[in-house]
PDB file of N, CA, C, O and CB in Angstrom:
ATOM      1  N   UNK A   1     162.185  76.024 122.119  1.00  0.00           N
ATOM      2  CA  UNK A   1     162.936  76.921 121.272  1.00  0.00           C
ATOM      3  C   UNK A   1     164.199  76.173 120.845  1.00  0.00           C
ATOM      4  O   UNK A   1     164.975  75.586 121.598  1.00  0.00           O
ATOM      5  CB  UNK A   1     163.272  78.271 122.008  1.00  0.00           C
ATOM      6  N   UNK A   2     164.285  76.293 119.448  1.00  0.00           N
ATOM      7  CA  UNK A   2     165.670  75.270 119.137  1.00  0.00           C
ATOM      8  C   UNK A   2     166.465  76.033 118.544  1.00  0.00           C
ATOM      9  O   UNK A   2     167.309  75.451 117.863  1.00  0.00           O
ATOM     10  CB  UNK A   2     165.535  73.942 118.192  1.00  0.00           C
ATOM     11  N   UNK A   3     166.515  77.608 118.561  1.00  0.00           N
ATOM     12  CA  UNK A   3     167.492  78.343 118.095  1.00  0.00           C
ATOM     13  C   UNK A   3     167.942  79.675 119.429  1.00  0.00           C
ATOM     14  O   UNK A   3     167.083  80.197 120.139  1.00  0.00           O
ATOM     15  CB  UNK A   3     166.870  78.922 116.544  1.00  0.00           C
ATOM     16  N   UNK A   4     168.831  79.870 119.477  1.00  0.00           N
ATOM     17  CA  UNK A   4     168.881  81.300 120.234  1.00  0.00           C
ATOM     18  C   UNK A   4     170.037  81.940 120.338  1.00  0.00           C
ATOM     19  O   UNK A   4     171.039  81.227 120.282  1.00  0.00           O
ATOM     20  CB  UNK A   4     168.479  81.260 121.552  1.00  0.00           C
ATOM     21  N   UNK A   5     170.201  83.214 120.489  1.00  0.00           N
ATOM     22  CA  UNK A   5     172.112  83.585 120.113  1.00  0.00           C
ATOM     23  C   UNK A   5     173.138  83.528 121.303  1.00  0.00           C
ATOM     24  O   UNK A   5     173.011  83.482 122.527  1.00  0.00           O
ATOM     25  CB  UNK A   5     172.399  85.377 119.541  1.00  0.00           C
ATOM     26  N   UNK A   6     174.097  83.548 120.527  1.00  0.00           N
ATOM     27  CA  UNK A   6     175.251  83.319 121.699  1.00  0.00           C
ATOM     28  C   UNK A   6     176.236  84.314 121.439  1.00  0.00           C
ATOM     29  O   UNK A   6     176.338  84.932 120.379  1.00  0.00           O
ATOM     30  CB  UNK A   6     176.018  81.802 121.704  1.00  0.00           C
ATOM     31  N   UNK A   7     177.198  84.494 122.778  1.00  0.00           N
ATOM     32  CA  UNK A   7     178.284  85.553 122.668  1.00  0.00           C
ATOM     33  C   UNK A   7     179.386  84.233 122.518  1.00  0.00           C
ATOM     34  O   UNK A   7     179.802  83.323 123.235  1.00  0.00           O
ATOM     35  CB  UNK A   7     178.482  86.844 124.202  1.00  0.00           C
ATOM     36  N   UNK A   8     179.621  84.841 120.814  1.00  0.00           N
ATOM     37  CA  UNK A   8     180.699  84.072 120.393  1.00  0.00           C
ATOM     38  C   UNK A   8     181.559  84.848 120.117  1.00  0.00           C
ATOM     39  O   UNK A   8     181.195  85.758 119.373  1.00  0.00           O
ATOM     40  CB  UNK A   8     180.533  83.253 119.430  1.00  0.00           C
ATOM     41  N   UNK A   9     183.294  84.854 120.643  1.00  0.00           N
ATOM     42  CA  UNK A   9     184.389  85.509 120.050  1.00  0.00           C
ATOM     43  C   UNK A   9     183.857  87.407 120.662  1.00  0.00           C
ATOM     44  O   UNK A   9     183.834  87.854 121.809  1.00  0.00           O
ATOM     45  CB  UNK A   9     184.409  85.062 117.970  1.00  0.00           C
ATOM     46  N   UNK A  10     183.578  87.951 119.607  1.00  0.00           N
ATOM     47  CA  UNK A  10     183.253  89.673 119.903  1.00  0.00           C
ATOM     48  C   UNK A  10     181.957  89.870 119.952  1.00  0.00           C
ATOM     49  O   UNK A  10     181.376  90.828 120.461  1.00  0.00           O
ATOM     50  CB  UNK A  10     183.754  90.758 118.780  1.00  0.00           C
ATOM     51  N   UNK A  11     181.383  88.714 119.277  1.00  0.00           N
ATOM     52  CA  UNK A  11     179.890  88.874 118.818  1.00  0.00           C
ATOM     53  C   UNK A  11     178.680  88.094 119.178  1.00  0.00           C
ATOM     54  O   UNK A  11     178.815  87.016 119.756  1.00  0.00           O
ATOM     55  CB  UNK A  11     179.871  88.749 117.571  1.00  0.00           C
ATOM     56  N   UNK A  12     177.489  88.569 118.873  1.00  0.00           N
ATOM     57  CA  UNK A  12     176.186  87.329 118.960  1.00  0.00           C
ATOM     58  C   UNK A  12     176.012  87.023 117.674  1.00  0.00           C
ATOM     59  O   UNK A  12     175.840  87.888 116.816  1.00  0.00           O
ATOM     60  CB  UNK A  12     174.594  87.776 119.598  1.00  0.00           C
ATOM     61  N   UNK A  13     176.054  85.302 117.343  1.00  0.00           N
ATOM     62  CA  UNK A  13     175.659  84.853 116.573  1.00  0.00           C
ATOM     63  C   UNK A  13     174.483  83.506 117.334  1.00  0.00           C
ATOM     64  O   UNK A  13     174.279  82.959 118.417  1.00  0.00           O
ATOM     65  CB  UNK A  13     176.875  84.623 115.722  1.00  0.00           C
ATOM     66  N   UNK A  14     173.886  83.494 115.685  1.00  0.00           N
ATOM     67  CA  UNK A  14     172.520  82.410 116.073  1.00  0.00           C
ATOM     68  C   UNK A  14     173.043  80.944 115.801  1.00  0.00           C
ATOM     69  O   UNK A  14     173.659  80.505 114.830  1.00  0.00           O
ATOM     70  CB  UNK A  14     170.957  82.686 114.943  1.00  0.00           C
ATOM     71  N   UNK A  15     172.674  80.413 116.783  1.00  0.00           N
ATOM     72  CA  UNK A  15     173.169  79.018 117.290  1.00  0.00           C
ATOM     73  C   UNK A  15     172.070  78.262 117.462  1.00  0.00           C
ATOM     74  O   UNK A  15     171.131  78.809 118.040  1.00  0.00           O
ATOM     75  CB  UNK A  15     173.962  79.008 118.596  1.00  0.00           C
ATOM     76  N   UNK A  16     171.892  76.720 116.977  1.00  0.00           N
ATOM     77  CA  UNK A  16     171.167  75.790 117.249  1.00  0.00           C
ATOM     78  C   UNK A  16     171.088  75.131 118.717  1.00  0.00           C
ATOM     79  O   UNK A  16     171.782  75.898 119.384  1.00  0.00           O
ATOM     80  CB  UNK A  16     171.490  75.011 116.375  1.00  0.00           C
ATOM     81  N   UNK A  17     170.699  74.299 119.430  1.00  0.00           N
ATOM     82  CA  UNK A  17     170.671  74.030 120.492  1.00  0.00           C
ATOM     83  C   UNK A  17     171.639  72.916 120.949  1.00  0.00           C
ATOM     84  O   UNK A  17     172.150  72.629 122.031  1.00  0.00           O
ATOM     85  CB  UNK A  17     169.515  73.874 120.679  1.00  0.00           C
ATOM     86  N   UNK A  18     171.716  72.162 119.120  1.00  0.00           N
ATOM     87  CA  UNK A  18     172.570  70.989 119.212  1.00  0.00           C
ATOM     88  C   UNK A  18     174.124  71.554 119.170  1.00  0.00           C
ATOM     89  O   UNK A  18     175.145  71.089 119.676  1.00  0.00           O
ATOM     90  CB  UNK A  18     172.216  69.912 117.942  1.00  0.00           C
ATOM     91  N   UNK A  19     173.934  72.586 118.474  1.00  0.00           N
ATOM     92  CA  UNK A  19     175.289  73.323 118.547  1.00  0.00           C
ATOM     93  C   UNK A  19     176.188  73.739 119.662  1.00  0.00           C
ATOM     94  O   UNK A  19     177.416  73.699 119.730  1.00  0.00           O
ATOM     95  CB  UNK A  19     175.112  74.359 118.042  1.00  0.00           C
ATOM     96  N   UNK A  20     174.994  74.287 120.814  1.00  0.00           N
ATOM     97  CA  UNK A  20     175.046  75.001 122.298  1.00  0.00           C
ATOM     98  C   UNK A  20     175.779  73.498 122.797  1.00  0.00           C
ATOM     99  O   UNK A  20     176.936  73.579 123.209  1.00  0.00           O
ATOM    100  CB  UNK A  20     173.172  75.601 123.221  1.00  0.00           C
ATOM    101  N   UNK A  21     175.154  72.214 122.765  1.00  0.00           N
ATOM    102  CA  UNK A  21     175.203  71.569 123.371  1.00  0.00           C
ATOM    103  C   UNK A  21     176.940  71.120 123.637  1.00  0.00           C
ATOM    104  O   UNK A  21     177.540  70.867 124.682  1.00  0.00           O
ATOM    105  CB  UNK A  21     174.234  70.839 122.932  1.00  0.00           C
ATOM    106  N   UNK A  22     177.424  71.159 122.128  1.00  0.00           N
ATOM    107  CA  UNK A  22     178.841  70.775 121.511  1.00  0.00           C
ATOM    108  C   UNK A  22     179.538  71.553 121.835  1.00  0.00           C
ATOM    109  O   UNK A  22     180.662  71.093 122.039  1.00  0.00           O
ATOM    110  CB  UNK A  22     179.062  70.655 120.187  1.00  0.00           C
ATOM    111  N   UNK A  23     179.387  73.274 122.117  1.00  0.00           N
ATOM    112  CA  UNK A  23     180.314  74.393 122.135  1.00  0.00           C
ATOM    113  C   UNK A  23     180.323  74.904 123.501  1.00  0.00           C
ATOM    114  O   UNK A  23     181.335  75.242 124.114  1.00  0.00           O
ATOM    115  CB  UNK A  23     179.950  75.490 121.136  1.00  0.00           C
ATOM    116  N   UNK A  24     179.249  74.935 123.889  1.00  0.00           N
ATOM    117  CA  UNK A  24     178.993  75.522 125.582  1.00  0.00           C
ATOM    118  C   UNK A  24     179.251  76.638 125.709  1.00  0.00           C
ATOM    119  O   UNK A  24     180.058  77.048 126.544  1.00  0.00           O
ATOM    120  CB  UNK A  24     179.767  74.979 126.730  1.00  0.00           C
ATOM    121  N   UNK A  25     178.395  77.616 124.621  1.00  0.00           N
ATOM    122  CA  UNK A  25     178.938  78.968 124.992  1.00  0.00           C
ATOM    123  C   UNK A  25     178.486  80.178 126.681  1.00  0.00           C
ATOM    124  O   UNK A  25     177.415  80.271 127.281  1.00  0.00           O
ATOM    125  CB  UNK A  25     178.422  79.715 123.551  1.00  0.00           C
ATOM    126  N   UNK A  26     179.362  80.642 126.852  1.00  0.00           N
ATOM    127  CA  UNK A  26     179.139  80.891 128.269  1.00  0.00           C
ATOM    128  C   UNK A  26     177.625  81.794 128.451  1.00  0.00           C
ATOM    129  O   UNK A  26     176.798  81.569 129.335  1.00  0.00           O
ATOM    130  CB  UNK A  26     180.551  81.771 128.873  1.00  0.00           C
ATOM    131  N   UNK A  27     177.487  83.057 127.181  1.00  0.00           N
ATOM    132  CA  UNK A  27     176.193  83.001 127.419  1.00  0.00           C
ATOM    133  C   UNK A  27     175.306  83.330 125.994  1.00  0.00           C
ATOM    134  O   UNK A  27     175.505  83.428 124.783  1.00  0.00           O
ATOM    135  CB  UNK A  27     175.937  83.990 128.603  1.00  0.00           C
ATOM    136  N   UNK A  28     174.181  83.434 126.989  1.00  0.00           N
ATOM    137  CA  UNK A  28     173.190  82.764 125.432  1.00  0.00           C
ATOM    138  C   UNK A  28     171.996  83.837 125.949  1.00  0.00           C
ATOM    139  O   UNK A  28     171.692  84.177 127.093  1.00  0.00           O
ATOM    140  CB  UNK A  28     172.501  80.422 125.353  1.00  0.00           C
ATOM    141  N   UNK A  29     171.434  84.238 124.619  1.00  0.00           N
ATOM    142  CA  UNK A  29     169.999  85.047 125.040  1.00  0.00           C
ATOM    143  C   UNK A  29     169.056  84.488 124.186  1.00  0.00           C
ATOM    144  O   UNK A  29     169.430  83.756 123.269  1.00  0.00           O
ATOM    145  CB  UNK A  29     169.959  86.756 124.828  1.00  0.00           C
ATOM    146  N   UNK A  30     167.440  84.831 124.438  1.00  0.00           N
ATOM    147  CA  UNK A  30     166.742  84.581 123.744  1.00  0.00           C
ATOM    148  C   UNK A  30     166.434  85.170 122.384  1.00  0.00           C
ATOM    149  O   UNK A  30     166.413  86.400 122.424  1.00  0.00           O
ATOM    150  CB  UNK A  30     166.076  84.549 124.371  1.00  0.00           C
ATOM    151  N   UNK A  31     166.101  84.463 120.755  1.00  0.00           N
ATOM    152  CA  UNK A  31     166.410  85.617 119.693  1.00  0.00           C
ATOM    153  C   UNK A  31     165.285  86.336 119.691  1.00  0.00           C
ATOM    154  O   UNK A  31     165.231  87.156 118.775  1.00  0.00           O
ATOM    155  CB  UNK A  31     166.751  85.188 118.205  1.00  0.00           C
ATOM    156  N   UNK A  32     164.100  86.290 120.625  1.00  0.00           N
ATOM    157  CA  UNK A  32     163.129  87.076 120.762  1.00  0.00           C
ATOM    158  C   UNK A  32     162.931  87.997 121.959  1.00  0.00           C
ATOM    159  O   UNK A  32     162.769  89.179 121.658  1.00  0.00           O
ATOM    160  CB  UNK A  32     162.209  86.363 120.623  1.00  0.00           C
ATOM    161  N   UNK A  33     162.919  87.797 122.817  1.00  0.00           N
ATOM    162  CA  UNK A  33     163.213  89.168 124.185  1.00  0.00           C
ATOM    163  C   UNK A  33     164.832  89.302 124.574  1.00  0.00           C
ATOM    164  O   UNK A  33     165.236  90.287 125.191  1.00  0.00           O
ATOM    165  CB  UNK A  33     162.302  88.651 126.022  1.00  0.00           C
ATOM    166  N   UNK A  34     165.591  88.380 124.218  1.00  0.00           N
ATOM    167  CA  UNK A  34     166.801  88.956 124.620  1.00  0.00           C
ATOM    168  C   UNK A  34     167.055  88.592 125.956  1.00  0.00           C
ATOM    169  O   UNK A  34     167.955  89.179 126.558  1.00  0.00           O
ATOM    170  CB  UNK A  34     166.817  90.363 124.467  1.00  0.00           C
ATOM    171  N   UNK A  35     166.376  87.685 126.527  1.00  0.00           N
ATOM    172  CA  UNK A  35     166.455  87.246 127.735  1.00  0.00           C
ATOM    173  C   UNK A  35     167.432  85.961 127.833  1.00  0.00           C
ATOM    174  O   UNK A  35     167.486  85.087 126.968  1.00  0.00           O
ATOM    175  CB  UNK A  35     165.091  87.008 128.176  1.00  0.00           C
ATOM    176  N   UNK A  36     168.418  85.987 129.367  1.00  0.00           N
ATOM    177  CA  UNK A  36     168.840  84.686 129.103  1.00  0.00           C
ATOM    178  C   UNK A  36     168.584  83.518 129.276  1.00  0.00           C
ATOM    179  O   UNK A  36     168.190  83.252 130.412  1.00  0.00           O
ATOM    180  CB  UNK A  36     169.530  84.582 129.341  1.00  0.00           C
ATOM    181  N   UNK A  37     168.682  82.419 128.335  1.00  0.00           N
ATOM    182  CA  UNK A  37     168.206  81.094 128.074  1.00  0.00           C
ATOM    183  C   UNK A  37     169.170  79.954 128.232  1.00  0.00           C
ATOM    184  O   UNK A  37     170.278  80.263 127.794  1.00  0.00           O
ATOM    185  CB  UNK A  37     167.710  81.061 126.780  1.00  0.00           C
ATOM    186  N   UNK A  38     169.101  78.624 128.759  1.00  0.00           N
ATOM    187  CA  UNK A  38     169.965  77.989 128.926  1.00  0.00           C
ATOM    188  C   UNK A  38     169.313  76.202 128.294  1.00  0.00           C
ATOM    189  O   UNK A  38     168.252  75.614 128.502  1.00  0.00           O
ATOM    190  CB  UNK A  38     170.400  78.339 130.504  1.00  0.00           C
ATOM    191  N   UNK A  39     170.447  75.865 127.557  1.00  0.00           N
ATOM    192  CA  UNK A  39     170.503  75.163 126.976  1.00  0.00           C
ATOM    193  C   UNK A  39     170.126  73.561 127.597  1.00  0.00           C
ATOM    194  O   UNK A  39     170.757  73.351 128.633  1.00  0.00           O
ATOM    195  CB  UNK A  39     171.535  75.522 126.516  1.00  0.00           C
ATOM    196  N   UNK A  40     169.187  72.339 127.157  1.00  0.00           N
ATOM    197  CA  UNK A  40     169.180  70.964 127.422  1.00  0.00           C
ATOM    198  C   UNK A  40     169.209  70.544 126.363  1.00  0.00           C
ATOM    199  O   UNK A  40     168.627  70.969 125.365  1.00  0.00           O
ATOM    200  CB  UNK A  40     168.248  70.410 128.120  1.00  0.00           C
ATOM    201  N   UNK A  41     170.103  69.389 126.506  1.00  0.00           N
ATOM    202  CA  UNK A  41     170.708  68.394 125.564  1.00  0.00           C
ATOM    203  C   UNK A  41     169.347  67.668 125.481  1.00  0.00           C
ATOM    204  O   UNK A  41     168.389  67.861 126.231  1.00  0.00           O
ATOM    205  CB  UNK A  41     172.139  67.446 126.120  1.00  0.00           C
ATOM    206  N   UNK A  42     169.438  66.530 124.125  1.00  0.00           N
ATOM    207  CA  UNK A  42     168.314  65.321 123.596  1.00  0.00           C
ATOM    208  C   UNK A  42     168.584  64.829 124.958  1.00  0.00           C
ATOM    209  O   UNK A  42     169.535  64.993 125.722  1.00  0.00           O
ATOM    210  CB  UNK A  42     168.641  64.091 122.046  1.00  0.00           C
ATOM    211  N   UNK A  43     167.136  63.981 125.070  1.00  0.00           N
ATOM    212  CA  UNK A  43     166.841  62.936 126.253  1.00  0.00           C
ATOM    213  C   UNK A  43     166.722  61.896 125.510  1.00  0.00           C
ATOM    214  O   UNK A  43     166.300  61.786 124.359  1.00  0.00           O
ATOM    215  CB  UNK A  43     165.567  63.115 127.219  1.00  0.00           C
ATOM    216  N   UNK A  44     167.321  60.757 126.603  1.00  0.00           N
ATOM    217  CA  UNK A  44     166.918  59.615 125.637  1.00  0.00           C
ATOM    218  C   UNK A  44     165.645  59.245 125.090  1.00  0.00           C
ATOM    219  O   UNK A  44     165.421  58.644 124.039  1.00  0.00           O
ATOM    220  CB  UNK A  44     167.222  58.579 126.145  1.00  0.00           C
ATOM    221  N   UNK A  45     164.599  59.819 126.205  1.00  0.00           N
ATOM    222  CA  UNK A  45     163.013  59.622 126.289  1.00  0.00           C
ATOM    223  C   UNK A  45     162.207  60.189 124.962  1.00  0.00           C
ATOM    224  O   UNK A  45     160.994  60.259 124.760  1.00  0.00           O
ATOM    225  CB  UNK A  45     162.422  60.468 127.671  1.00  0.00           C
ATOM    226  N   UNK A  46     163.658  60.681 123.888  1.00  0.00           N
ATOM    227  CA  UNK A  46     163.265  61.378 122.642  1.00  0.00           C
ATOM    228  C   UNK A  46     162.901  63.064 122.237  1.00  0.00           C
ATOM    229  O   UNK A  46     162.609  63.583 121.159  1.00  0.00           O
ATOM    230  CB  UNK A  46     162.179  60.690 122.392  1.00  0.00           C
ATOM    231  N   UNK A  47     163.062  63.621 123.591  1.00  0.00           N
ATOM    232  CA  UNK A  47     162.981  65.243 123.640  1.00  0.00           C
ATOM    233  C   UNK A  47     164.577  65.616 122.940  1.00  0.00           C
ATOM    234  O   UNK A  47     165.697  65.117 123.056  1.00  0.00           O
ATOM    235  CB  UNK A  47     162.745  65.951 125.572  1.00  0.00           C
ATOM    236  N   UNK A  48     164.020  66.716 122.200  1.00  0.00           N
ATOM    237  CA  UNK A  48     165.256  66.942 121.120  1.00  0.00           C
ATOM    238  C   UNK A  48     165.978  68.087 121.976  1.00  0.00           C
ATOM    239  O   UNK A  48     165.444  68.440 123.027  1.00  0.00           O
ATOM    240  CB  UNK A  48     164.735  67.521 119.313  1.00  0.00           C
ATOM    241  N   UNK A  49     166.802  68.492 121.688  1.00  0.00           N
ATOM    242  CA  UNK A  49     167.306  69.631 122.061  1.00  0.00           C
ATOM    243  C   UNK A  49     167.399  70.683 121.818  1.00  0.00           C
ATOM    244  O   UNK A  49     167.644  71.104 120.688  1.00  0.00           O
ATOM    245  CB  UNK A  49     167.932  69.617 122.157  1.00  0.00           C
ATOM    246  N   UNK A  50     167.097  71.882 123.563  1.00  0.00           N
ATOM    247  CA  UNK A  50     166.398  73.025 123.242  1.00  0.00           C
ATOM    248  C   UNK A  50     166.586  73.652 124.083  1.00  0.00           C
ATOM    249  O   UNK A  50     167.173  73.014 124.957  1.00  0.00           O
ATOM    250  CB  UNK A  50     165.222  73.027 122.985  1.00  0.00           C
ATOM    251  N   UNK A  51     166.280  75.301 124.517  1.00  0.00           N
ATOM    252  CA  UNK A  51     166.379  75.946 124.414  1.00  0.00           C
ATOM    253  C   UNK A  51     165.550  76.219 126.132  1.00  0.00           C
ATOM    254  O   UNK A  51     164.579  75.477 126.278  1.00  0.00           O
ATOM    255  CB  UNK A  51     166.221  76.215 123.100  1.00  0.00           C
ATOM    256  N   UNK A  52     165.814  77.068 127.234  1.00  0.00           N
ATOM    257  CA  UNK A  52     164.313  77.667 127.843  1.00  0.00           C
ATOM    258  C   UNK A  52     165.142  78.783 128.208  1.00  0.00           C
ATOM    259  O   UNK A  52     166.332  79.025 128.004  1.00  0.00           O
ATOM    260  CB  UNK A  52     163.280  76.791 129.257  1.00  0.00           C
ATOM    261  N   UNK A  53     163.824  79.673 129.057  1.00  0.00           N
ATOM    262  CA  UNK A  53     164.676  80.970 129.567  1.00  0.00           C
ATOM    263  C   UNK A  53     164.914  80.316 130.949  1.00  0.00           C
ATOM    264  O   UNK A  53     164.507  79.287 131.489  1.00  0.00           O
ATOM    265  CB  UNK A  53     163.793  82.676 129.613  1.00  0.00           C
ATOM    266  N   UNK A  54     165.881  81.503 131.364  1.00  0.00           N
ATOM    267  CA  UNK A  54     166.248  80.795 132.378  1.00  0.00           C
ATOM    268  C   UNK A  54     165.553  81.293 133.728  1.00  0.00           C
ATOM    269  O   UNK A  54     165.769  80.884 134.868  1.00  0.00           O
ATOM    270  CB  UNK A  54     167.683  80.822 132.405  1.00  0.00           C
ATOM    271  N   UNK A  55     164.685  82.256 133.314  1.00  0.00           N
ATOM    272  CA  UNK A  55     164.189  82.721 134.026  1.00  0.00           C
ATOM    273  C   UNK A  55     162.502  82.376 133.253  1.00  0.00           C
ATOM    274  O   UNK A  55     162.668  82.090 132.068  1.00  0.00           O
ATOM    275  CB  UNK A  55     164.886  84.096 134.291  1.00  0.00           C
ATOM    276  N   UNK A  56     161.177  82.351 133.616  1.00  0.00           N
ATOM    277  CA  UNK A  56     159.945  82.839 132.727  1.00  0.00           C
ATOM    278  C   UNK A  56     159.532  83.796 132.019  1.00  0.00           C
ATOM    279  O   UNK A  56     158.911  84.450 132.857  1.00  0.00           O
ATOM    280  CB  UNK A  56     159.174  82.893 133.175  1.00  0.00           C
ATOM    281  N   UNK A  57     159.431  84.395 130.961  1.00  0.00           N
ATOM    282  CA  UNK A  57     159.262  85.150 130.539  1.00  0.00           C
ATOM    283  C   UNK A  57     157.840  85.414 130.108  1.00  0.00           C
ATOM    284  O   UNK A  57     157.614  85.296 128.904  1.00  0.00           O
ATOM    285  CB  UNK A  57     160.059  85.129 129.931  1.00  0.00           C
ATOM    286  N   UNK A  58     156.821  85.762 130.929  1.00  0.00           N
ATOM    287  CA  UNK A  58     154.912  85.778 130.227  1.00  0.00           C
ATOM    288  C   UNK A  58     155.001  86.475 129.193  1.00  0.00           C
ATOM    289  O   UNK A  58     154.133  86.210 128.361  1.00  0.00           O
ATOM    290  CB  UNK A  58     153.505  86.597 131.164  1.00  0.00           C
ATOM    291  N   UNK A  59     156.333  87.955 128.672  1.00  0.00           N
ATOM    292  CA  UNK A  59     155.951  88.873 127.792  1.00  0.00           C
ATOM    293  C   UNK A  59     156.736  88.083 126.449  1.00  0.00           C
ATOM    294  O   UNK A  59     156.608  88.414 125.271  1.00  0.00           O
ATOM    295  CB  UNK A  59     156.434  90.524 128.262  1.00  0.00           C
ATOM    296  N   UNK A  60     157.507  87.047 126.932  1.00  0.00           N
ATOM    297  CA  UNK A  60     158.222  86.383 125.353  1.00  0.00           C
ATOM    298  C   UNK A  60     157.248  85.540 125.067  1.00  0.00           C
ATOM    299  O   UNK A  60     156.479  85.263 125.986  1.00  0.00           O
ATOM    300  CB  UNK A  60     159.821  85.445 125.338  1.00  0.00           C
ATOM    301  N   UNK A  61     157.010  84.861 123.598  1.00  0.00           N
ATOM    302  CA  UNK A  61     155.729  84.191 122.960  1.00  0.00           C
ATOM    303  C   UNK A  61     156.674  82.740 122.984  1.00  0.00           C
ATOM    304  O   UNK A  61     156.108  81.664 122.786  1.00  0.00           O
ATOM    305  CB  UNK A  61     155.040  84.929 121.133  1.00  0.00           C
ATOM    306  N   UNK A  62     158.362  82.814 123.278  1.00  0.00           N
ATOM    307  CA  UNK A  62     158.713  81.777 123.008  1.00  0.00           C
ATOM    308  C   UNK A  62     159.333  81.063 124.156  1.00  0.00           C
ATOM    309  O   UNK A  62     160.230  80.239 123.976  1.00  0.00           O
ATOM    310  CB  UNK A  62     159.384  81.906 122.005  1.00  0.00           C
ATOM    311  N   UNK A  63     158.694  81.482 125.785  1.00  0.00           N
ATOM    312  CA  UNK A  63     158.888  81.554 126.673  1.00  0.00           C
ATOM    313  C   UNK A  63     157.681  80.345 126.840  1.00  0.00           C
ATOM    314  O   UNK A  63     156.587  80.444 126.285  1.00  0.00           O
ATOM    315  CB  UNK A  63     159.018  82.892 127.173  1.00  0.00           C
ATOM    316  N   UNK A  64     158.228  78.749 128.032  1.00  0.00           N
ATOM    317  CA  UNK A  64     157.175  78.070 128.774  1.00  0.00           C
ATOM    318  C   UNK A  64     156.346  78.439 129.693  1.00  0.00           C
ATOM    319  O   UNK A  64     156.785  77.798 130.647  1.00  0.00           O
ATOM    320  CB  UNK A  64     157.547  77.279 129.252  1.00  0.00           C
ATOM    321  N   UNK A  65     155.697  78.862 129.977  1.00  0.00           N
ATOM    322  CA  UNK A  65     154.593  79.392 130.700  1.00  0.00           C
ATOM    323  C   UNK A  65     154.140  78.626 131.469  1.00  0.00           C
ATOM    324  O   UNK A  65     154.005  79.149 132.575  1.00  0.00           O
ATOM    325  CB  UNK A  65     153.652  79.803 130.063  1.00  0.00           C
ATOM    326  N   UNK A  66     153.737  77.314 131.413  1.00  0.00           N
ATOM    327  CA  UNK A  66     152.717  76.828 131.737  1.00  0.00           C
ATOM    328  C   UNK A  66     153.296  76.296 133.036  1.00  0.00           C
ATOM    329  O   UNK A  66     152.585  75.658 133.813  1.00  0.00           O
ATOM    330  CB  UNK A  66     152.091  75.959 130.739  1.00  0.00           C
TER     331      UNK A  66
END
């Protein structure tokens, strides 16, 4: 997941992951269950930066499962 919202200032706005990475907002949910998700920076190994829950989510579609 390379997008998900954050409590910025009063509000949730939608934030990129590269964004999360730069700003560090304290918290972040998923923009599909609303669950919270926590942010990894690019690896050098070429994984971009993204997004997981922080918990599993089987009922989110944008949740790792496996």
């Amino acid at each position: 997941m390379t997008e998900c919202e954050a409590l910025i200032g009063s509000g949730w706005r939608k934030i990129t992951a590269e964004q999360a990475v730069e700003i560090s907002p304290h918290e972040m949910r998923c923009i599909h269950c609303g669950k919270p998700v926590r942010v990894h920076k690019a690896s050098k190994s070429g994984m971009a930066a993204h997004f997981e829950h922080v918990e599993k989510n089987v009922a989110c579609p944008l949740s790792d499962t496996r």
